[in-house]
Biopython code that builds the backbone (N, CA, C, O; Angstrom):
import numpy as np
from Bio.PDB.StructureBuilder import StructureBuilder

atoms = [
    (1, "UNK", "N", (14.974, -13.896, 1.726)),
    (1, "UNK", "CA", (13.767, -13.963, 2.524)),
    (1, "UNK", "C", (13.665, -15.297, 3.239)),
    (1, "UNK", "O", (13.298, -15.361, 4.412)),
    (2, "UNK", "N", (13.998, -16.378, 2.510)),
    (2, "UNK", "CA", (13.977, -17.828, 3.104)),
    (2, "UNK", "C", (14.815, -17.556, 4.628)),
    (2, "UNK", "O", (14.296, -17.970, 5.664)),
    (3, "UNK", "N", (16.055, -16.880, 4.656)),
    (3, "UNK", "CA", (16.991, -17.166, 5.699)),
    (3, "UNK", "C", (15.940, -16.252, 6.567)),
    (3, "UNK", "O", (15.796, -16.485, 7.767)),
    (4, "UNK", "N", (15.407, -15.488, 6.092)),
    (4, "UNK", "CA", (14.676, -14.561, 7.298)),
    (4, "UNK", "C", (14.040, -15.382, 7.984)),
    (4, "UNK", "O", (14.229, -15.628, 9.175)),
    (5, "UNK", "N", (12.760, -16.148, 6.838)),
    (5, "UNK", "CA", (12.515, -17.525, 8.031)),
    (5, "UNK", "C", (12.959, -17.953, 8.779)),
    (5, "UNK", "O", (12.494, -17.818, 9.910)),
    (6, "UNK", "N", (14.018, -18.644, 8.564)),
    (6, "UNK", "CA", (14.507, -19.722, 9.311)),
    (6, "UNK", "C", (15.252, -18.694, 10.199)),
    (6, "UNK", "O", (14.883, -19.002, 11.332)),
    (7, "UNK", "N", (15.890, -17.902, 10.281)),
    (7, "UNK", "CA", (16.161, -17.063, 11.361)),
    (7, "UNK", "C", (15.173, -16.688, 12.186)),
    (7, "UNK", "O", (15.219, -16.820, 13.409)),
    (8, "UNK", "N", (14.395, -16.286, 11.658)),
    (8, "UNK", "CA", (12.856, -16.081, 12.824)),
    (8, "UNK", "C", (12.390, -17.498, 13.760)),
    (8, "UNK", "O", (11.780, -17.534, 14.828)),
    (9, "UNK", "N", (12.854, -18.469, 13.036)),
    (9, "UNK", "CA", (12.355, -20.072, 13.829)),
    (9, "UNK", "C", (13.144, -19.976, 15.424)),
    (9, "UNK", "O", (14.317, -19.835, 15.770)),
    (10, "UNK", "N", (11.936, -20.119, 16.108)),
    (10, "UNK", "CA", (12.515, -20.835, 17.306)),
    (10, "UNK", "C", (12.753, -22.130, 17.695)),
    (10, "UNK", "O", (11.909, -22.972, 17.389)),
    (11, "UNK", "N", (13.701, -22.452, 18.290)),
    (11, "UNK", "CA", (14.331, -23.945, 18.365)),
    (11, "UNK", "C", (13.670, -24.229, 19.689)),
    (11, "UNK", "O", (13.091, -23.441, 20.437)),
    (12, "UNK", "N", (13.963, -26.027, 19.871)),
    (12, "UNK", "CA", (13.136, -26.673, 20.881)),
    (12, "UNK", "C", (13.874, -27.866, 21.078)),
    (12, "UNK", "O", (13.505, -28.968, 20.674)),
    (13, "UNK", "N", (15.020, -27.616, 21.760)),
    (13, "UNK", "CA", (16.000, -29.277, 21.887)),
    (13, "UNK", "C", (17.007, -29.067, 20.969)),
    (13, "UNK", "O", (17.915, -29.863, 21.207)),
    (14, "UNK", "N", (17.316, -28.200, 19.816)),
    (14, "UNK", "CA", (18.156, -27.288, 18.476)),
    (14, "UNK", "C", (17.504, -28.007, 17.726)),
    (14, "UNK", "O", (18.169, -28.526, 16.829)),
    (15, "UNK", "N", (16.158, -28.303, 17.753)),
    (15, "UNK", "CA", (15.372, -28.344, 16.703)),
    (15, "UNK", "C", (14.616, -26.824, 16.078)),
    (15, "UNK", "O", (14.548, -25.803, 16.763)),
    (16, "UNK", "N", (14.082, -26.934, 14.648)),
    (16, "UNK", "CA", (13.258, -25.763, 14.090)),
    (16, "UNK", "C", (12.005, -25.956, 14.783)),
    (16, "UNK", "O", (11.557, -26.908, 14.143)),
    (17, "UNK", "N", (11.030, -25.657, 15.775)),
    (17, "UNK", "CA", (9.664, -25.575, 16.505)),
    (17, "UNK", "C", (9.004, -26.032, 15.333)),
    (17, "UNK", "O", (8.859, -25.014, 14.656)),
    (18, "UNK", "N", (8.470, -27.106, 14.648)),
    (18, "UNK", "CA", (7.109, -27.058, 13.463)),
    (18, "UNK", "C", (6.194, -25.909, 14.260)),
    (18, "UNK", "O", (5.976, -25.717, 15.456)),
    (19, "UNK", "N", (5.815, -25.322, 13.194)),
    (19, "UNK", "CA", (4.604, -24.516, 13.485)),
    (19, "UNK", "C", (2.830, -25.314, 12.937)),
    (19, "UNK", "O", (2.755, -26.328, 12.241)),
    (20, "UNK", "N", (2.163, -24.886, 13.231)),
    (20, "UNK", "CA", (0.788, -25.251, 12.566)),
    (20, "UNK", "C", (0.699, -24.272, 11.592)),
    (20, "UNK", "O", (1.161, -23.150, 11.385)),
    (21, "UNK", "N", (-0.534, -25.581, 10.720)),
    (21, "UNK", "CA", (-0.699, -24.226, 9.295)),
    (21, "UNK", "C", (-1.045, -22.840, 9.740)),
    (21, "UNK", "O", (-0.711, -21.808, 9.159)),
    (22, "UNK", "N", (-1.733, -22.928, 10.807)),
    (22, "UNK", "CA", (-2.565, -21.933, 11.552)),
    (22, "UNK", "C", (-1.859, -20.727, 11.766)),
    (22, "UNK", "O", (-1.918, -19.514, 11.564)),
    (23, "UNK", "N", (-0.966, -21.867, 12.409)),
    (23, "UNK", "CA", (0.499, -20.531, 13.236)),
    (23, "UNK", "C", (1.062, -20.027, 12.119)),
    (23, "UNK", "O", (1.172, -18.801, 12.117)),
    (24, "UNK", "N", (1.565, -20.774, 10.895)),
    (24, "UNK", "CA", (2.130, -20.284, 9.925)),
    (24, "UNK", "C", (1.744, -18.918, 9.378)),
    (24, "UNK", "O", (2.477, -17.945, 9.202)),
    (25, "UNK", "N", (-0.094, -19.098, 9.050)),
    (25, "UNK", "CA", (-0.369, -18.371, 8.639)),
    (25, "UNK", "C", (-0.532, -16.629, 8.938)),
    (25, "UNK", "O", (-0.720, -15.589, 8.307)),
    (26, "UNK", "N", (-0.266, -17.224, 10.692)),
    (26, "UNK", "CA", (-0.561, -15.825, 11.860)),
    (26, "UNK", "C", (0.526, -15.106, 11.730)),
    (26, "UNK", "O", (0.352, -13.888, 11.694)),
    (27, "UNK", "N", (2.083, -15.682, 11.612)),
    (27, "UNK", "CA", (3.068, -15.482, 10.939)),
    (27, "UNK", "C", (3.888, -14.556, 10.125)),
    (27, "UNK", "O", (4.752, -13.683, 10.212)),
    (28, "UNK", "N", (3.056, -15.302, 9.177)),
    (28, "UNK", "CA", (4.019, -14.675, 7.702)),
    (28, "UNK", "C", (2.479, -14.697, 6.719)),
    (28, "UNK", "O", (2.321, -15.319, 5.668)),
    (29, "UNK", "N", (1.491, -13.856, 7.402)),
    (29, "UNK", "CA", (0.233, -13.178, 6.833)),
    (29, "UNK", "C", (0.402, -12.865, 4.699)),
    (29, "UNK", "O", (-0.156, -13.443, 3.766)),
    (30, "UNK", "N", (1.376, -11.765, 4.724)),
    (30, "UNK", "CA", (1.824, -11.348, 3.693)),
    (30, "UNK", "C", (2.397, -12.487, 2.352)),
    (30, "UNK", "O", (2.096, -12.528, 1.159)),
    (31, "UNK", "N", (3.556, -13.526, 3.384)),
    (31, "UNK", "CA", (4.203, -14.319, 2.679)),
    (31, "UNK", "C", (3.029, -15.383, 2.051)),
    (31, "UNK", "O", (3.050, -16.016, 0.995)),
    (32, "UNK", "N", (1.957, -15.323, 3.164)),
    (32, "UNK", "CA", (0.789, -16.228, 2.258)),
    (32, "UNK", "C", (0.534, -15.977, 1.530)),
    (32, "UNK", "O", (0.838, -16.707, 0.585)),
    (33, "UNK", "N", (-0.285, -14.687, 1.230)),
    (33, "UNK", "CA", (-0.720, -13.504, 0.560)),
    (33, "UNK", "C", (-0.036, -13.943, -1.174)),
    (33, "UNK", "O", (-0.505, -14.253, -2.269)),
    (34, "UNK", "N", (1.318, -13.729, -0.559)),
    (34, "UNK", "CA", (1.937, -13.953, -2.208)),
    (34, "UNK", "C", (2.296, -14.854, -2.762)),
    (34, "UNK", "O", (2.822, -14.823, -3.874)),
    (35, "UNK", "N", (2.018, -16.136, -1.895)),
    (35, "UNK", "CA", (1.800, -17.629, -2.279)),
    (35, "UNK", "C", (1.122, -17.876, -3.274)),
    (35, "UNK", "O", (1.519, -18.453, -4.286)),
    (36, "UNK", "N", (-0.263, -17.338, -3.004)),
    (36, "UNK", "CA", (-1.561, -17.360, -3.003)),
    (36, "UNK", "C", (-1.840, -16.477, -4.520)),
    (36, "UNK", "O", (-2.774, -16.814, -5.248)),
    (37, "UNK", "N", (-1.190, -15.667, -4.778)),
    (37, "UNK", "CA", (-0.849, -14.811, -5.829)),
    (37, "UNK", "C", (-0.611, -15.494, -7.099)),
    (37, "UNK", "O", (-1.297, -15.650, -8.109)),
    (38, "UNK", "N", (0.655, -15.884, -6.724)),
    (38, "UNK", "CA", (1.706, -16.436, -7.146)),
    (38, "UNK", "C", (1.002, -18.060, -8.223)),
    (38, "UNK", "O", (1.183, -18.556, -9.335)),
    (39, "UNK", "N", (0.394, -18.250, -7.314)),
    (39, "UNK", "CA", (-0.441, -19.901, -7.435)),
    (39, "UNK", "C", (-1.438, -19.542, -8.486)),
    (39, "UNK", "O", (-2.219, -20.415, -8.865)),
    (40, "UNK", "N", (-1.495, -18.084, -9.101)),
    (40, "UNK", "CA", (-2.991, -17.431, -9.463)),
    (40, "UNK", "C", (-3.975, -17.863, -9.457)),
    (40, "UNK", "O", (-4.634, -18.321, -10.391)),
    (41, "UNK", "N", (-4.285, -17.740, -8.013)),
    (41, "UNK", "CA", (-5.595, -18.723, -7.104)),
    (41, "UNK", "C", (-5.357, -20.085, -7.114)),
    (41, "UNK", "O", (-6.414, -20.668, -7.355)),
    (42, "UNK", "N", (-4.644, -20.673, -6.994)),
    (42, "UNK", "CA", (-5.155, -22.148, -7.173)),
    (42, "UNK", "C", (-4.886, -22.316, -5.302)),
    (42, "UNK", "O", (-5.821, -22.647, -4.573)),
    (43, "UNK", "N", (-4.245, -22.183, -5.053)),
    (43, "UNK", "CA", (-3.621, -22.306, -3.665)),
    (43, "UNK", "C", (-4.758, -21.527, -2.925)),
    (43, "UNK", "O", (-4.957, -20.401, -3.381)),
    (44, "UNK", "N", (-5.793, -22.026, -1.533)),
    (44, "UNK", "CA", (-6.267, -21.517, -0.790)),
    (44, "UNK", "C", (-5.572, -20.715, 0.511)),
    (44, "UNK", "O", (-4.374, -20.973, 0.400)),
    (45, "UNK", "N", (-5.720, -20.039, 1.449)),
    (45, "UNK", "CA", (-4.834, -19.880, 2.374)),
    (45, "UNK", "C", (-4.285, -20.780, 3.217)),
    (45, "UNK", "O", (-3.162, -20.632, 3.699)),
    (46, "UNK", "N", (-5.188, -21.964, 3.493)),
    (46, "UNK", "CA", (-4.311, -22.819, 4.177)),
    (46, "UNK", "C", (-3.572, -24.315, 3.592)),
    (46, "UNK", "O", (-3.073, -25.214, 4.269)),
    (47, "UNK", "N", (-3.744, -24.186, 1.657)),
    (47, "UNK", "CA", (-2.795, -24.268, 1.105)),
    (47, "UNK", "C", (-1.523, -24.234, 1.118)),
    (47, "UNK", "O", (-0.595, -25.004, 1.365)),
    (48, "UNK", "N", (-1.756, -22.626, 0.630)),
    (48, "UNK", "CA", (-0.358, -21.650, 1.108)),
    (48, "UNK", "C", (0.231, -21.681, 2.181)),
    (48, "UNK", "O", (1.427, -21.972, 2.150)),
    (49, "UNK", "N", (-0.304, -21.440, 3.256)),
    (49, "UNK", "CA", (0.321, -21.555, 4.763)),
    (49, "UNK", "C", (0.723, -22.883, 4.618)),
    (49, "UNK", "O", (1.811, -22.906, 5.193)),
    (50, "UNK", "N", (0.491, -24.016, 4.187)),
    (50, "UNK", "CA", (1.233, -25.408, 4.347)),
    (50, "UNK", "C", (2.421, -25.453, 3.468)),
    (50, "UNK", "O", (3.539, -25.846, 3.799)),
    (51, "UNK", "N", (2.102, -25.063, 2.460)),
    (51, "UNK", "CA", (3.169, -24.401, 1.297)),
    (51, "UNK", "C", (4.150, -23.995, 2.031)),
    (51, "UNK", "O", (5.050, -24.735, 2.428)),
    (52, "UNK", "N", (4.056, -22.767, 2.275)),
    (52, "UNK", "CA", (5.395, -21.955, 3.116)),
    (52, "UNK", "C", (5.831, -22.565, 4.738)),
    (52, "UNK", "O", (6.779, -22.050, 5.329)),
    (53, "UNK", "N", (4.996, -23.754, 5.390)),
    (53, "UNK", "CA", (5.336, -24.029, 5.879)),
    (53, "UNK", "C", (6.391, -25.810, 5.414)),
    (53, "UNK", "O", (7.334, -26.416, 5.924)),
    (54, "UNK", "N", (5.889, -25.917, 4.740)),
    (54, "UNK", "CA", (6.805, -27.409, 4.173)),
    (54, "UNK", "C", (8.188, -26.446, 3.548)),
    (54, "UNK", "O", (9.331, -26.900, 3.503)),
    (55, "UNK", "N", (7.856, -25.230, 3.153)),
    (55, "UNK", "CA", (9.295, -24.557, 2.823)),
    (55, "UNK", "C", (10.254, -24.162, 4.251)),
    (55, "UNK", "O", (11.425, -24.457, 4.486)),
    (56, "UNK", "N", (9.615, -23.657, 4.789)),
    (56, "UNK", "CA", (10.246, -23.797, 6.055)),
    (56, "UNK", "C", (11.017, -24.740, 6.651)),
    (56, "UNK", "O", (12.159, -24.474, 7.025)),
    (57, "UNK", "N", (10.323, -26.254, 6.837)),
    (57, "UNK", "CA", (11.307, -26.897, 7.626)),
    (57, "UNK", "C", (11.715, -27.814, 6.472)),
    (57, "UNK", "O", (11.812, -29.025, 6.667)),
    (58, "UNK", "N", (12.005, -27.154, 5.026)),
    (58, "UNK", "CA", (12.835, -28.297, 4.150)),
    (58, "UNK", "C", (11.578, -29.627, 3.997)),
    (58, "UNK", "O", (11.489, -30.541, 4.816)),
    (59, "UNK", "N", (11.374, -29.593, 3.720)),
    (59, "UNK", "CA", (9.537, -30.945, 3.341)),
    (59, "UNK", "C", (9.314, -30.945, 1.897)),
    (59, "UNK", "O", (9.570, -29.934, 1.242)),
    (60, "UNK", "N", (8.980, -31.719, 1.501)),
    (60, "UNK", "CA", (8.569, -32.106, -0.006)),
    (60, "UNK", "C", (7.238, -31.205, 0.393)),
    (60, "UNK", "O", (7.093, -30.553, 1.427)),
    (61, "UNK", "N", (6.412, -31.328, -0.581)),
    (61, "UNK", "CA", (5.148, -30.546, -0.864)),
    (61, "UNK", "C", (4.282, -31.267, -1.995)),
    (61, "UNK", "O", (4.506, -31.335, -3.204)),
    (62, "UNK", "N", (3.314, -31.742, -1.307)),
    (62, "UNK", "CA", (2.482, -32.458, -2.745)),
    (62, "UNK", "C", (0.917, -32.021, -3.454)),
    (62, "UNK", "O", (0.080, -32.724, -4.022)),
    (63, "UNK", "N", (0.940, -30.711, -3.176)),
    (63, "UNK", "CA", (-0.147, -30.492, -3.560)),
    (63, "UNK", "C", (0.444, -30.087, -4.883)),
    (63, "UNK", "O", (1.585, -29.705, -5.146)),
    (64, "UNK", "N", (-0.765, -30.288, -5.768)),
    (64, "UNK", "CA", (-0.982, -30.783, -6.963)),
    (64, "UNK", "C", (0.112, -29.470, -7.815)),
    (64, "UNK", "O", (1.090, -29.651, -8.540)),
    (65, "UNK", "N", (-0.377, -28.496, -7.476)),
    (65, "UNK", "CA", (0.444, -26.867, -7.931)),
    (65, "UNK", "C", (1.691, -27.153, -8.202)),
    (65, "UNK", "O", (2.228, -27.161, -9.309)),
    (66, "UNK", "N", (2.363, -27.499, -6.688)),
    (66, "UNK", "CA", (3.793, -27.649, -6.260)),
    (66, "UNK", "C", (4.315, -28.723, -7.027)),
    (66, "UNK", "O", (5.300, -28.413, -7.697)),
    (67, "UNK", "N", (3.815, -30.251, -7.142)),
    (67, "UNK", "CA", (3.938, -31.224, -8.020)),
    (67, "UNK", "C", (4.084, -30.966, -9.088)),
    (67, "UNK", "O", (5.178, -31.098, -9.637)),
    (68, "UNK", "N", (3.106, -30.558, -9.644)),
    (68, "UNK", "CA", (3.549, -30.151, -11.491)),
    (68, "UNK", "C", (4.149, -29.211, -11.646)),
    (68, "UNK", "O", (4.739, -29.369, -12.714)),
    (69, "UNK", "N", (4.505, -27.834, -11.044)),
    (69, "UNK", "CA", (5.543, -26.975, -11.867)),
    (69, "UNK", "C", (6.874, -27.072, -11.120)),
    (69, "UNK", "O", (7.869, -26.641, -11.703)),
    (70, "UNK", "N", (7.012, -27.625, -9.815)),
    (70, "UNK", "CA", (8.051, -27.354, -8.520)),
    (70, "UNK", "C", (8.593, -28.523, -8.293)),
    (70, "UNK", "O", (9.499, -28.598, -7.463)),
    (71, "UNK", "N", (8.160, -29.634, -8.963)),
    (71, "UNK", "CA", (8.498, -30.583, -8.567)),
    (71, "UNK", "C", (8.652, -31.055, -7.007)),
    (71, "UNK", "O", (9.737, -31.308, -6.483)),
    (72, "UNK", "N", (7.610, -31.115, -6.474)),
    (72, "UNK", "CA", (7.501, -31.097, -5.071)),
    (72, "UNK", "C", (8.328, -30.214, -4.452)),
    (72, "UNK", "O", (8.397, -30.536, -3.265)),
    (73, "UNK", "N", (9.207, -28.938, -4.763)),
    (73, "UNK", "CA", (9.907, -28.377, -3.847)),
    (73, "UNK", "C", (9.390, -27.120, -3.736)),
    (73, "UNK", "O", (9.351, -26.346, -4.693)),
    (74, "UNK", "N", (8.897, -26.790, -2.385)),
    (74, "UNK", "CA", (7.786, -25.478, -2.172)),
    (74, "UNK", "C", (8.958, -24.773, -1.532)),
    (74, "UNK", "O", (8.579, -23.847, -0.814)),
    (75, "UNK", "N", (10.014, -24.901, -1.568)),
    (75, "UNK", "CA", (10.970, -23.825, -1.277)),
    (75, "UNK", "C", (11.134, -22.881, -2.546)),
    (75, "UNK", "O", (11.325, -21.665, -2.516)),
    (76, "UNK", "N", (11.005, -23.787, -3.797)),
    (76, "UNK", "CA", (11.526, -22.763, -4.952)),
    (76, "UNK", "C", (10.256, -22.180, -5.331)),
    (76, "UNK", "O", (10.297, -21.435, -6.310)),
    (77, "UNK", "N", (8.853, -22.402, -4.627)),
    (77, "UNK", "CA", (7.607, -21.872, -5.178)),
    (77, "UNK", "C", (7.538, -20.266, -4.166)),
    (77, "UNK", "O", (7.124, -19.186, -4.589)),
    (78, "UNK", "N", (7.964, -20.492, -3.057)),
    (78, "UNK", "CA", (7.809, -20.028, -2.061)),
    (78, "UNK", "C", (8.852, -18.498, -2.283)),
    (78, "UNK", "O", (8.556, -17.333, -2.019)),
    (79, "UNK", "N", (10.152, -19.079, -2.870)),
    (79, "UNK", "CA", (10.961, -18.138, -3.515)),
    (79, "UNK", "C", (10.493, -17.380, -4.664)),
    (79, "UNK", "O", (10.670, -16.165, -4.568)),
    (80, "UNK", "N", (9.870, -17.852, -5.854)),
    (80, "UNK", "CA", (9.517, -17.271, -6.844)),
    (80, "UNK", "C", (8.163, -16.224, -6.590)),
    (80, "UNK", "O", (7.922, -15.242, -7.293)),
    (81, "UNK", "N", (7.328, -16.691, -5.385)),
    (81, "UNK", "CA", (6.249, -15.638, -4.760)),
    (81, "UNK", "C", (7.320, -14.629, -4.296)),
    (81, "UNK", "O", (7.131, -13.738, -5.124)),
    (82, "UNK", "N", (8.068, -14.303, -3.708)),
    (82, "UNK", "CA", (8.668, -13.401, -2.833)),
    (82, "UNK", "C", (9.469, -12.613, -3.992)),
    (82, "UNK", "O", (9.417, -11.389, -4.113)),
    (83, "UNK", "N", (10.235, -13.489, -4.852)),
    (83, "UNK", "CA", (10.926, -12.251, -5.806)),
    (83, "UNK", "C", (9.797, -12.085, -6.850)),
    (83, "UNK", "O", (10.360, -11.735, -7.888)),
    (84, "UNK", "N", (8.102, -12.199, -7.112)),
    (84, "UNK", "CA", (7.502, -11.873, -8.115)),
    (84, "UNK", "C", (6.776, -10.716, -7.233)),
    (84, "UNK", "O", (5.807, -10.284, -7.857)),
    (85, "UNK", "N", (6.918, -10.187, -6.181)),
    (85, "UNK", "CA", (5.362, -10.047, -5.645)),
    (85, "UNK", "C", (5.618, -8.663, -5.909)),
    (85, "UNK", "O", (4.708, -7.959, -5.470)),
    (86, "UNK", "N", (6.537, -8.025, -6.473)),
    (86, "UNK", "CA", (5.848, -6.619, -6.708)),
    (86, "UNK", "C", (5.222, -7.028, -8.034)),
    (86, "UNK", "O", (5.060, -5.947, -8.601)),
    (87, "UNK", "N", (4.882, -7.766, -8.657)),
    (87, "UNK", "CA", (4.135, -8.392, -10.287)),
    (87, "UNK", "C", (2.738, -8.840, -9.743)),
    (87, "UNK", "O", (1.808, -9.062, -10.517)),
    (88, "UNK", "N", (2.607, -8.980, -8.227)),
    (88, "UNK", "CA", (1.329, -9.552, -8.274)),
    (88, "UNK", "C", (0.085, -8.285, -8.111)),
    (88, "UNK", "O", (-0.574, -8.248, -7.072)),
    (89, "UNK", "N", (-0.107, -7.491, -8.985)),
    (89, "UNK", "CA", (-1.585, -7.132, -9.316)),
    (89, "UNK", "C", (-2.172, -7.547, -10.421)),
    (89, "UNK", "O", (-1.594, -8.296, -11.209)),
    (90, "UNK", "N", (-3.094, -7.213, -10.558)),
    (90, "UNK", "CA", (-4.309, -7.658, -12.005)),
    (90, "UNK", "C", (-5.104, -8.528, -11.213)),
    (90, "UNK", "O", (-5.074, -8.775, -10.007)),
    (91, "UNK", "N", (-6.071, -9.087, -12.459)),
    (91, "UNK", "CA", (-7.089, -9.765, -12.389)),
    (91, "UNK", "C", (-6.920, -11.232, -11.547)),
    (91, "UNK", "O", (-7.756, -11.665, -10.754)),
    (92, "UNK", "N", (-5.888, -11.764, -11.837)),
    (92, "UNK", "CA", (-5.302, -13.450, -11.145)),
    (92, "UNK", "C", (-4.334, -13.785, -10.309)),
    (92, "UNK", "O", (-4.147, -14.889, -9.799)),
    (93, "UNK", "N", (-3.458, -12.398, -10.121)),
    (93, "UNK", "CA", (-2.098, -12.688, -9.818)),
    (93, "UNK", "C", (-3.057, -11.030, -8.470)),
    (93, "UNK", "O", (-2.926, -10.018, -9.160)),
    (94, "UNK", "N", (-3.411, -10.823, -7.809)),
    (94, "UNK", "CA", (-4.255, -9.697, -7.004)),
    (94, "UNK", "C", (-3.463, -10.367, -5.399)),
    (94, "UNK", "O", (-3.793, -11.252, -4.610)),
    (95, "UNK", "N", (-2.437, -9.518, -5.472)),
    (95, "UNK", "CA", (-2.041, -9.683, -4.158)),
    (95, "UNK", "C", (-3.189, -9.138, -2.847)),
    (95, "UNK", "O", (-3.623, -9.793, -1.899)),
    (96, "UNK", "N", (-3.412, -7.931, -3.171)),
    (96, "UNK", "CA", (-4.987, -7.146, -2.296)),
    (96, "UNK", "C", (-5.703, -8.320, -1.949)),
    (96, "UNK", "O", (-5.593, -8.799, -0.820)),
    (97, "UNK", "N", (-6.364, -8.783, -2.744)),
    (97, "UNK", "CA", (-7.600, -9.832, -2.568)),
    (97, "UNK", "C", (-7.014, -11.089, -2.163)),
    (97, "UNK", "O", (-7.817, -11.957, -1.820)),
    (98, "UNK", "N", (-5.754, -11.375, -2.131)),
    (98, "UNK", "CA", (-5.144, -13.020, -1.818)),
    (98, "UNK", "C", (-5.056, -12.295, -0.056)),
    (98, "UNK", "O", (-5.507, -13.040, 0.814)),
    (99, "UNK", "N", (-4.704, -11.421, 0.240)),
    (99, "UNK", "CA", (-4.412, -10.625, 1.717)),
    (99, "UNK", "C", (-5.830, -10.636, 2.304)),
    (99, "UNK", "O", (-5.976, -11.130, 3.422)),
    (100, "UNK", "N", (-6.960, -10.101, 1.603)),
    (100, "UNK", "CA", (-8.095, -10.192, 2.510)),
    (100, "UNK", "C", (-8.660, -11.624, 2.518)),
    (100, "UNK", "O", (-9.593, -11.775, 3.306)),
    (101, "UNK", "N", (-8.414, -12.349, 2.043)),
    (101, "UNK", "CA", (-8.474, -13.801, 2.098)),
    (101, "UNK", "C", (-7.977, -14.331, 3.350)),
    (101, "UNK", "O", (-8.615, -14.807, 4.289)),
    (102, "UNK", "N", (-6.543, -14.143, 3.183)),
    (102, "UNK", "CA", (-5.880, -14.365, 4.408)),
    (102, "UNK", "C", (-6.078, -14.139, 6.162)),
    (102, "UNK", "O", (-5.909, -14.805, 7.183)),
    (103, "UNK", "N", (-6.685, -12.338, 5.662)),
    (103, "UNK", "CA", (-6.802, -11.976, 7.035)),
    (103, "UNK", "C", (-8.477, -12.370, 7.147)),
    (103, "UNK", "O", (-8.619, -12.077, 8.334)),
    (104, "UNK", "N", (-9.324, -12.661, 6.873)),
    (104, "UNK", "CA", (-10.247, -13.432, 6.736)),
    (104, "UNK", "C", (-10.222, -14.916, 7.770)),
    (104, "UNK", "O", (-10.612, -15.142, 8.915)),
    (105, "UNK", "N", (-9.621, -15.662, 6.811)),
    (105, "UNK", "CA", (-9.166, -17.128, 7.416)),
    (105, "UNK", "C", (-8.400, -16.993, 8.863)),
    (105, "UNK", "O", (-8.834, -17.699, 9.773)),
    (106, "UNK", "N", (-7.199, -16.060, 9.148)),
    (106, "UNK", "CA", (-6.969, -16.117, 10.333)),
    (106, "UNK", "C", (-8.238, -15.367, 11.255)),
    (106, "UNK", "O", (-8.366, -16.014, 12.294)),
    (107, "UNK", "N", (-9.078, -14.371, 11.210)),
    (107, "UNK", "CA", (-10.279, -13.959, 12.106)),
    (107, "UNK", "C", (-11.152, -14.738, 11.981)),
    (107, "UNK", "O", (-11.458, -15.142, 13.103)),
    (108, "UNK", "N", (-11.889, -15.304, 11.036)),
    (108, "UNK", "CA", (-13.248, -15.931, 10.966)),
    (108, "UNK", "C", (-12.615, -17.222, 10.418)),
    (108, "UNK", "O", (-13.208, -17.474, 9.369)),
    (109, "UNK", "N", (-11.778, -18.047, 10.636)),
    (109, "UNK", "CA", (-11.644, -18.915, 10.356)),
    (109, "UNK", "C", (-12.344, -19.518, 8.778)),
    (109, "UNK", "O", (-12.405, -20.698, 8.430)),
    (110, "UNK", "N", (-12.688, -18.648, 8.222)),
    (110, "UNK", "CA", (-13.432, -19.791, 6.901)),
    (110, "UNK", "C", (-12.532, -19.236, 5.908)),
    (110, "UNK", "O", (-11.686, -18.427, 6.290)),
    (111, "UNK", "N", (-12.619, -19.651, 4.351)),
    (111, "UNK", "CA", (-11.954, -19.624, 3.636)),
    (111, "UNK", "C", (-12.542, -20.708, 2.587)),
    (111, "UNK", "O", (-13.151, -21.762, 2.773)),
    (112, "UNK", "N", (-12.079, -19.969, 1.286)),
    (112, "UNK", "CA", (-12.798, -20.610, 0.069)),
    (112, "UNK", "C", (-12.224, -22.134, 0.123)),
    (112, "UNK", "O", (-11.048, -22.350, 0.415)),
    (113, "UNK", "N", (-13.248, -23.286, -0.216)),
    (113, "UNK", "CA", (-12.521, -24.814, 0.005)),
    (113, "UNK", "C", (-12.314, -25.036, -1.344)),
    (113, "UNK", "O", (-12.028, -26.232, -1.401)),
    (114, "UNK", "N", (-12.282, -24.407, -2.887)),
    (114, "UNK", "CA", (-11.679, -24.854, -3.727)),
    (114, "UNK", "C", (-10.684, -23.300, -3.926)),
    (114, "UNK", "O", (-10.846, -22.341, -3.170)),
    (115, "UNK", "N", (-9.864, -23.305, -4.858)),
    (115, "UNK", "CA", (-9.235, -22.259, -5.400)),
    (115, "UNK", "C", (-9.931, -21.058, -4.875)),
    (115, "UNK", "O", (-11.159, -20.970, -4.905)),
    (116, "UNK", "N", (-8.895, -19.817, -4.229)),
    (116, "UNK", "CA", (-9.326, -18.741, -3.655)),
    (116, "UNK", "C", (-9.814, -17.787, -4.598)),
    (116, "UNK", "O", (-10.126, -16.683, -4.152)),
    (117, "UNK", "N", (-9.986, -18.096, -6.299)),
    (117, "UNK", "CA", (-11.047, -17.435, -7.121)),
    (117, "UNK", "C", (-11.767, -18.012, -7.207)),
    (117, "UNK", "O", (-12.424, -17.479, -8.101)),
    (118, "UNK", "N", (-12.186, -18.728, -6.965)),
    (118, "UNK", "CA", (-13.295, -19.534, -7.806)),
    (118, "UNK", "C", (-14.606, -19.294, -6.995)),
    (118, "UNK", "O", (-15.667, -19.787, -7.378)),
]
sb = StructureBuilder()
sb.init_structure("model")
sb.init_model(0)
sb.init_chain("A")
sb.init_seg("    ")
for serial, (resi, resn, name, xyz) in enumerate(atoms, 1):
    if name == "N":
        sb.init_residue(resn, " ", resi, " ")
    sb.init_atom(name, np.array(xyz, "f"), 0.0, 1.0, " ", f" {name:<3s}", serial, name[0])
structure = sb.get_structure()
């Protein structure tokens, strides 16, 4: 799934284009979705969208999540959402509800400012 990314990136000079969290999120909607899962809530959507975007162009990652279990590397967080996400239903791990979150934040721009359960 990672190479799908980076295959999807458009270049700019044979650079990877940075995207915005924004753009990220307009994106790869889903891949947030199971960020966001994955994080069991701790990660907001534009968390996540920074998440999968520091996985994208190779970036350390320092939010607090990524720090303590990933050791700053949101590529291997970003991986473990994508091969868990048929695991994400139930009560914490609710892929459904991390998605209407998402598509939420990209239409109405708002979104929960602590953890997307809380």
């Amino acid at each position: 799934m990672m190479s799908m990314l980076r295959k999807k990136c458009f270049k700019v000079n044979n650079k990877i284009k940075e995207l915005s969290t924004r753009e990220t999120m307009k994106r790869y909607p889903r891949v947030t979705a199971h960020v966001i899962a994955e994080s069991l809530g701790y990660a907001t959507p534009s968390c996540a969208a920074r998440i999968l975007k520091d996985a994208r162009e190779g970036r350390k990652n320092y939010c607090e999540w990524i720090y303590s279990c990933y050791d700053r590397n949101p590529h291997r967080a970003v991986q473990d959402s994508i091969r868990n996400r048929h695991y994400h239903e139930g009560f914490i791990t609710d892929y459904k509800r991390a998605h209407a979150l998402v598509k939420q934040a990209i239409n109405d721009v708002t979104e929960p400012l602590l953890g997307s359960w809380f």
